[in-house]
N, C-alpha and C positions, 0 to 999 in steps of 0.2 A: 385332750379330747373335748369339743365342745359338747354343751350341757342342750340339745336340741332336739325333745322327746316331740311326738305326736301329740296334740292336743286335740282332745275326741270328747266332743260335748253330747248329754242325751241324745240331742238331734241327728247328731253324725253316727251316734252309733244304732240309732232307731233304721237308719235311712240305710243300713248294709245288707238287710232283706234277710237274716238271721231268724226261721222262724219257727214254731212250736217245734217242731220234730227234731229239726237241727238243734234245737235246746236238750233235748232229753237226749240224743246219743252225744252231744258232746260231756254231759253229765255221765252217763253212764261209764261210757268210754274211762274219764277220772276217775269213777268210783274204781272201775276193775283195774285201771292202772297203780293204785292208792295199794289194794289186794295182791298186786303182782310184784310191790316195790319201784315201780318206774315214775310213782308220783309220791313227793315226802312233804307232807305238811304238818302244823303244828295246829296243836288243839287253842281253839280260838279264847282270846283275852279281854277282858272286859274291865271296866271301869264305870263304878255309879258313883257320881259326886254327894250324890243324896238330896237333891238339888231337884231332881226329875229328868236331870239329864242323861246319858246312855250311850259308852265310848266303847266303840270294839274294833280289835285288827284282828286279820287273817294273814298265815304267810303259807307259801306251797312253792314247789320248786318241783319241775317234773321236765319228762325225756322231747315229748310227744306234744305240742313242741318243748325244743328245751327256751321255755322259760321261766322265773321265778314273779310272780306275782305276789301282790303286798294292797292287803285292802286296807283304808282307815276308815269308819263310818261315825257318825256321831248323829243320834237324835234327839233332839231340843223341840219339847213341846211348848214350848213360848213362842218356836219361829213361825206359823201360821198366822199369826199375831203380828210380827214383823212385815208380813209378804213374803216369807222364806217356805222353802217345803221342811217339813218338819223332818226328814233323814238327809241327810247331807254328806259329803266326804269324797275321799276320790282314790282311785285304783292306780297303783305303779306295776306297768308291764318294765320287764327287766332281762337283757339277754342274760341266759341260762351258764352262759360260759365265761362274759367279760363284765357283765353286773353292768352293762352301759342300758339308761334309760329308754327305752324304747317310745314310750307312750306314758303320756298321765290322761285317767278314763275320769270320766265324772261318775259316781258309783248310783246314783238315786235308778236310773232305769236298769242298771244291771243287777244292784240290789233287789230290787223288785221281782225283774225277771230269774233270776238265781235261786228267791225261794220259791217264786210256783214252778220251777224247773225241778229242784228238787222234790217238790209235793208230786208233779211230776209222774218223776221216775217211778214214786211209792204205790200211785193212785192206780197205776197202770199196771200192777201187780196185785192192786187189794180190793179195788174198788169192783161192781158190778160192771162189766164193759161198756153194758148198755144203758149205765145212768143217764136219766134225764133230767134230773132236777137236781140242784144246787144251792146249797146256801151259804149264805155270807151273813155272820156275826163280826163286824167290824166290816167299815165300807170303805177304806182308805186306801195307797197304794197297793200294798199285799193284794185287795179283792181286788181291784182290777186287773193285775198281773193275773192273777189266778182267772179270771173271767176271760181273759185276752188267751190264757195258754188253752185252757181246758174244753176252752168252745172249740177248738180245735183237735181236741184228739178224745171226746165223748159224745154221743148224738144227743147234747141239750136241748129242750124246751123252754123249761122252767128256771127262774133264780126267783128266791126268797130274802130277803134282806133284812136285817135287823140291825141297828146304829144310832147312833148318839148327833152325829153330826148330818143336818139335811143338807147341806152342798153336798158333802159326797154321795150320799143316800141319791139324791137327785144324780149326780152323776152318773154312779153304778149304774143305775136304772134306766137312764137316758142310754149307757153303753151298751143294753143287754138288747132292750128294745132296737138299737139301731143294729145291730145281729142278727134280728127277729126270733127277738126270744120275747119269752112273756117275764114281764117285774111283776114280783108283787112285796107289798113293806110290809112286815110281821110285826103286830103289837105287843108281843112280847119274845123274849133271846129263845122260853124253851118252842112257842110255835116255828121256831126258824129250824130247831133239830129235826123237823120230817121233811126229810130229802135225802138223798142217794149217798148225796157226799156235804158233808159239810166242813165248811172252812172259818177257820178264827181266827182271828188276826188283828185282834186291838193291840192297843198301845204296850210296849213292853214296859213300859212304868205305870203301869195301872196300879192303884193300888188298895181300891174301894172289896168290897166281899163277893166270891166267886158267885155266878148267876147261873149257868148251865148244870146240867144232870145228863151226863152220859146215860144215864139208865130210861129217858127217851128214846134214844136213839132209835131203828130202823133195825131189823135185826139184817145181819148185810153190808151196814149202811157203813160210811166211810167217814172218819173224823182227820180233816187235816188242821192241824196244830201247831200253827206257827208263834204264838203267844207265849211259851213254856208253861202252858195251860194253867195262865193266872184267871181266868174266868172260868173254869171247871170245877164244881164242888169236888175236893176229894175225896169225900164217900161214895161219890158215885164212879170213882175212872177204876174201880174194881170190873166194869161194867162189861168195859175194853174187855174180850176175850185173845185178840191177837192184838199188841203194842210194838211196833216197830220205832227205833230211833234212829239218828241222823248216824252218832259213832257211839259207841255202845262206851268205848273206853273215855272220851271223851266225856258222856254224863255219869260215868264211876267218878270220874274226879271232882264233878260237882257237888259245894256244901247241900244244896239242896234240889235231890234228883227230881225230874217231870212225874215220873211215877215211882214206887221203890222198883229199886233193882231187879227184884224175882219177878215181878209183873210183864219185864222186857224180853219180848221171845226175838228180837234179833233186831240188828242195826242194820241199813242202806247196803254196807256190801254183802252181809248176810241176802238179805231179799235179791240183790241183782246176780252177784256170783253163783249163791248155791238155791234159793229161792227159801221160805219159811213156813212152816205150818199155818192154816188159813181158817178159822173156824167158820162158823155159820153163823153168828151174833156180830156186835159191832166192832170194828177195827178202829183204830186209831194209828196216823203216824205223827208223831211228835218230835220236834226238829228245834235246836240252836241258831242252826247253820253250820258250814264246814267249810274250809279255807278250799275241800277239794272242789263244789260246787263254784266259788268264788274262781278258781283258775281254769275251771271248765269252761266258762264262759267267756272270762275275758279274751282265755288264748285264744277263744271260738271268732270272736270278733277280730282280733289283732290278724289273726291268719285270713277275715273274711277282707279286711283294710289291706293287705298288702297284695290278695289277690284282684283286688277292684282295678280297672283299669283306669292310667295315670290320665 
């Protein structure tokens, strides 16, 4: 059998018209397929050289479609430096029954898109429906995904930004404006926690001392925590009255969990399948990533490419 997968660069897979809402049911759809046993994946693997660098795969195999999906990613905080994006790596779509390659994905836009897909699914279960404002503590892919998905399924006005780097900052700002939303840049991380929902999203090798205090928060308000909430004092994420995670059994096995154990009132398919207690103070959803997100998307794309006309 020849070796002659699809080659599908960001561009190609930006350009299949794939948009917010089609992100969140093809997401949900794999969470409750994951819950009904028609989707099987593995809890995701990682590798830190010590280096600053930061190596992880996802694998999944599921009905609906059948295929088997296999992510590599690696982020290198030197490549910005280079000219490189600093997350890089690439997705192998796999038919489900003859393991023949189907497609090699570039992973940087589906990554992106995948965790504010997941944020997501969460936001739209915890959040105020009718948040208007938003913030972004870290300004790099993750918040623009997050700003691309959620302008779309919240009636924003407002983003608030707080960041280390002014290209991006400049960016984000330029993107929200061209939205017609209002930017405004926060002089410091805790004036960025008053908003609806806020998002974080620095570097996952950070490794200077946590700068946030959940115990600002908004009572209400919405923390999406894409970080494994390396910038969160931990005296204050007691603060969280509801804490939702991505798989619950998935941060059991972590040496060192986002929050302790008893604090987690439920994981992604808890909140989708059976839905979760919601208090009246602030929420948090705190997230890895999960191999089922990663196969929700690609397949979402793969089935949107072969339905494209030739």
């Amino acid at each position: 059998m020849p070796f002659a997968p699809q080659i599908l660069s960001d561009d190609a897979l930006k350009s299949l018209g794939v948009g917010p809402r089609d992100v969140v049911r093809a997401i949900e759809k794999a969470v409750m397929d994951k819950a009904e046993g028609r989707l099987i994946t593995t809890p995701k693997s990682v590798i830190q050289p010590g280096d600053g660098r930061y190596m992880m795969t996802t694998l999944a195999t599921g009905q609906g479609p059948d295929l088997t999906v296999v992510k590599a990613v690696t982020v290198c905080p030197e490549n910005p430096a280079r000219g490189l994006p600093s997350i890089t790596g690439a997705i192998m779509v796999l038919d489900g029954q003859t393991g023949e390659c189907l497609a090699l994905m570039d992973a940087e836009w589906i990554t992106g898109v995948r965790t504010a897909g997941l944020s997501a699914v969460a936001a739209l279960r915890l959040a105020d429906p009718q948040a208007s404002q938003i913030s972004f503590v870290g300004t790099g892919v993750q918040a623009r995904s997050h700003l691309a998905l959620f302008a779309g399924l919240f009636p924003l006005r407002k983003i608030r930004v707080h960041g280390r780097g002014q290209s991006n900052i400049d960016l984000l700002c330029a993107m929200a404006e061209d939205m017609g939303l209002e930017a405004t840049v926060c002089d410091s991380p805790q004036e960025a926690l008053d908003a609806d929902i806020v998002v974080s999203s620095i570097t996952i090798t950070y490794c200077g001392a946590p700068f946030l205090d959940a115990r600002r928060m908004r009572p209400g308000a919405l923390a999406i925590i894409t970080d494994v909430a390396k910038p969160w004092m931990p005296e204050g994420l007691s603060a969280f009255d509801t804490v939702v995670v991505d798989d619950r059994a998935q941060e059991e096995a972590m040496p060192t969990p986002v929050v302790p154990l008893t604090q987690i009132t439920g994981d992604l398919t808890d909140l989708v399948a059976r839905g979760v207690p919601v208090s009246a103070g602030p929420r948090a959803f705190m997230f890895r990533g999960i191999a089922a997100g990663d196969y929700a998307l690609a397949a979402r794309l793969w089935t949107a490419c072969m339905d494209r006309p030739s």
